[in-house]
C-alpha positions as CSV (number, residue, x, y, z in Angstrom):
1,X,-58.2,55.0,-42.7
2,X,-60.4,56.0,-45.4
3,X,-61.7,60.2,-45.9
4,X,-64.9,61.0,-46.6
5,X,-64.1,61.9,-49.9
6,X,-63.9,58.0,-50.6
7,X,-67.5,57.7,-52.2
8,X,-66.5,54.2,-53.6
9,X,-66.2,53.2,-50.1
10,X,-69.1,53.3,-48.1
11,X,-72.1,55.4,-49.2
12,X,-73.7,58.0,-46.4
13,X,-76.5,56.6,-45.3
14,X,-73.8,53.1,-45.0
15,X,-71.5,55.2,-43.0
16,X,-73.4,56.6,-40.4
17,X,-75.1,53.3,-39.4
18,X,-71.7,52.3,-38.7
19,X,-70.7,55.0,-36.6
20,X,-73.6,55.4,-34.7
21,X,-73.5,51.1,-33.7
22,X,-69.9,51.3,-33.3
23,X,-70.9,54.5,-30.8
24,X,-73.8,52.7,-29.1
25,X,-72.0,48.8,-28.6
26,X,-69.0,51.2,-26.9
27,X,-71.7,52.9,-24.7
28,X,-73.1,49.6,-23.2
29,X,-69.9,48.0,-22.6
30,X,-69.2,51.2,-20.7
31,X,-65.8,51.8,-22.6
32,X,-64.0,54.9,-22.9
33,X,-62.4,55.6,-26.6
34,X,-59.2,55.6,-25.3
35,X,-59.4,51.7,-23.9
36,X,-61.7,51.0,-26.8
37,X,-59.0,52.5,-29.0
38,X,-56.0,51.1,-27.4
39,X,-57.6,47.7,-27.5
40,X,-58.1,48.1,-30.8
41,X,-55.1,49.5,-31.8
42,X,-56.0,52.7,-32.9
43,X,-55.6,56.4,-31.9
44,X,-58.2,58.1,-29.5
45,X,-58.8,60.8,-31.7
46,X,-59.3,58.4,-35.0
47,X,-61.4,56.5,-33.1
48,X,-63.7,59.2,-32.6
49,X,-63.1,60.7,-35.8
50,X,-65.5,57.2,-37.0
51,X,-67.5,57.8,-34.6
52,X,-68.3,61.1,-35.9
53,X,-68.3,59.9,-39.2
54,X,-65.5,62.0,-40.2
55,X,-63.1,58.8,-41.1
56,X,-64.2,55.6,-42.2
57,X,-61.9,52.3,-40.5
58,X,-60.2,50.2,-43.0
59,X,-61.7,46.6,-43.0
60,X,-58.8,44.9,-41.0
61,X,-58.9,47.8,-38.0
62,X,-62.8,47.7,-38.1
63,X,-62.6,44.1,-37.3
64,X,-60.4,44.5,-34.4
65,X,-63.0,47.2,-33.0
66,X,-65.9,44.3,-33.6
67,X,-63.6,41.8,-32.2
68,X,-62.9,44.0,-29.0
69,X,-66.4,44.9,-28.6
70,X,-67.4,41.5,-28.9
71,X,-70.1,42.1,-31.7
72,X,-71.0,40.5,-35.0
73,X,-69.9,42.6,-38.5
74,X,-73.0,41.8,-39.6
75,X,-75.1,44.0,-37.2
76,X,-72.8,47.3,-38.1
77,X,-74.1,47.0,-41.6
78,X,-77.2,45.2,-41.3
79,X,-80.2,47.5,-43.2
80,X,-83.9,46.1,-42.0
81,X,-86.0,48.5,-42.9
82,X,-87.8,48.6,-39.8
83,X,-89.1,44.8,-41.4
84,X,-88.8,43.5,-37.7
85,X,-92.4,43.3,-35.6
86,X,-92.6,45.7,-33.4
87,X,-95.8,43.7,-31.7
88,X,-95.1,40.4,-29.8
89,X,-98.9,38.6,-28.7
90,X,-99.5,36.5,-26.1
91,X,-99.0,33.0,-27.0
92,X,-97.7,33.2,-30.7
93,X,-94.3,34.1,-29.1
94,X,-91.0,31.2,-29.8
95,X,-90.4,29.8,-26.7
96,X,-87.3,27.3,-26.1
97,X,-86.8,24.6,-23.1
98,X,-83.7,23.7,-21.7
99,X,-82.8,20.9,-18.9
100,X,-80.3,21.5,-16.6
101,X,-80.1,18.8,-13.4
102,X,-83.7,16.7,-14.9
103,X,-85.5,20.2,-14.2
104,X,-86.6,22.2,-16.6
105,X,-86.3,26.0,-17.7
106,X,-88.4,27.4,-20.6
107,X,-87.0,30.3,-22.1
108,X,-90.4,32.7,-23.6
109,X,-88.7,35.3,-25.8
110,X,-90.3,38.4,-25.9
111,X,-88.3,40.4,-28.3
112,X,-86.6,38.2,-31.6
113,X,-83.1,38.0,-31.9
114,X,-82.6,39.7,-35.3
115,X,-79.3,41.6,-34.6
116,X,-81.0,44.5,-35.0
117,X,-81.9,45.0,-31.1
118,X,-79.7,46.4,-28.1
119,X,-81.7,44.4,-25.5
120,X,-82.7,40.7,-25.1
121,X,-85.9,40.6,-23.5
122,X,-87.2,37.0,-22.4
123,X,-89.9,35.3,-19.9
124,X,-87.6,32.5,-17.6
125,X,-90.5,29.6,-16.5
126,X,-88.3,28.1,-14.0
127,X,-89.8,24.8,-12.5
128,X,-89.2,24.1,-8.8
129,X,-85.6,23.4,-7.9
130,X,-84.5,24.1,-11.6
131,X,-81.4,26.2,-11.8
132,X,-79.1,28.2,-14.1
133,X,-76.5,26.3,-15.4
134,X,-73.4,27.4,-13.3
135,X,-72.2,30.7,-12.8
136,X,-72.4,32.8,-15.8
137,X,-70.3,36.2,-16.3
138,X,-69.5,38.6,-19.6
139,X,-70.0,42.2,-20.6
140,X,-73.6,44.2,-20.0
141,X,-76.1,44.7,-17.6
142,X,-79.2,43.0,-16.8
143,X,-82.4,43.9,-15.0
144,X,-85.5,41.3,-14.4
145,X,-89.0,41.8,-12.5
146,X,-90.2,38.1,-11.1
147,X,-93.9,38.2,-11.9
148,X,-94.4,34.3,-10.0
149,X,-93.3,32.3,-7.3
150,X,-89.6,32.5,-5.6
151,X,-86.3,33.0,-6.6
152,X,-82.5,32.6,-5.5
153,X,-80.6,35.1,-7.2
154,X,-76.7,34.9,-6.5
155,X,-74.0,37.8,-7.5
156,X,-70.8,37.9,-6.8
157,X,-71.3,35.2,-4.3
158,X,-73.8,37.1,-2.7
159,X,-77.5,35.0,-2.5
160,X,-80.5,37.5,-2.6
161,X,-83.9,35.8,-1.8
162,X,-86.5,36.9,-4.6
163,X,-90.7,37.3,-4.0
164,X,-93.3,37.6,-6.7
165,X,-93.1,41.5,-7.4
166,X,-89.2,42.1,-6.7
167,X,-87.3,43.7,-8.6
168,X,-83.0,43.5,-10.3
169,X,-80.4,44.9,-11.5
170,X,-76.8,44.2,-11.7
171,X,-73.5,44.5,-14.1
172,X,-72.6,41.0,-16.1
173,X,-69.0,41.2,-15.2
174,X,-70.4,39.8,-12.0
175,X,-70.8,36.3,-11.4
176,X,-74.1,35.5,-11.1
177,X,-76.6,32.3,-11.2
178,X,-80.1,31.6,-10.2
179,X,-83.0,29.2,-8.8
180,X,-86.2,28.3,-8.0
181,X,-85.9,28.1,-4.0
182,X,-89.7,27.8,-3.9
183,X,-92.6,25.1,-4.3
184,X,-93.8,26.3,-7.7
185,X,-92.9,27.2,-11.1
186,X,-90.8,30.9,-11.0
187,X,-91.6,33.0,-13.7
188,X,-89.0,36.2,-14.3
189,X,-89.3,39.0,-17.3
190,X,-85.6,39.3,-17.7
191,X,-83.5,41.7,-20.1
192,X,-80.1,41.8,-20.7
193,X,-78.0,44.6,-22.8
194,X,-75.8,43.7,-24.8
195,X,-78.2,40.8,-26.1
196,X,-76.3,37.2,-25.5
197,X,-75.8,35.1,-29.1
């Protein structure tokens, strides 16, 4: 552990972007500081000592916290400048497509994956009788709106049958997977927290 007084090692403006992610990533993962801490390997009240920007983590102990937190170093530190667009227009958005089973999912991203953002935010296009591939489950939340067609949404084992204009919301720990149950294409606004890499 470092004290303030350590100029050479991290200057203000540094530090408190650092505490305030290392806050926020704990937040969405819904961790205390005491399991964040004892995961880490640290004390409760250090941990929140950096949070607070009163102590600065040594490198090796910060990289436990990352590790733990399942985060990249490079978004604790990472300066943009506010350089990232803060508009997205119709049909100059990247858009990705992905066969699973000969049928195809196109993945519209709606906000850019610059390590910078606490949400991923995409548009699923799910042809007819084009599913997720498997089960998936990890830390976060995720909520989704399905603007077209029909949906099977599973969680936890539980399937939930999905019309243009429902609504989710569920915890990622959960296992959970998804198709296209009806005739034509499904199309779902879909944001998850922590974003996915």
């Amino acid at each position: 552990m470092q004290s303030r007084s350590d100029k050479d090692v991290l200057d203000a403006s540094t530090a408190e972007r650092l505490s305030t992610r290392l806050r926020l990533a704990r937040h969405m993962r819904g961790m205390t500081l005491k399991v964040l801490a004892d995961a880490a390997g640290c004390s409760e009240s250090l941990l929140s000592k950096i949070e607070n920007s009163k102590a600065y983590p040594s490198l090796p102990m910060l990289n436990r916290l990352v590790q733990v937190l399942g985060i990249g170093m490079g978004w604790m530190f990472e300066d943009r400048d506010g350089r990232d667009p803060v508009i997205a227009r119709a049909g100059q958005r990247s858009a990705a497509a992905l066969e699973a089973a000969g049928r195809r999912i196109t993945v519209e991203v709606v906000i850019p994956d610059s390590g910078e953002h606490l949400l991923q935010c995409n548009i699923l296009h799910v042809e007819a009788g084009a599913s997720s591939p498997g089960e998936q489950q990890h830390a976060g939340e995720e909520a989704g709106y399905l603007l077209d067609g029909r949906l099977e949404l599973t969680i936890a084992g539980r399937a939930h049958q999905l019309s243009a204009g429902d609504a989710f919301a569920f915890r990622s720990d959960q296992p959970h997977s998804f198709r296209n149950t009806g005739p034509t294409r499904a199309s779902i606004f879909w944001v998850s927290t922590p974003p996915l890499t």
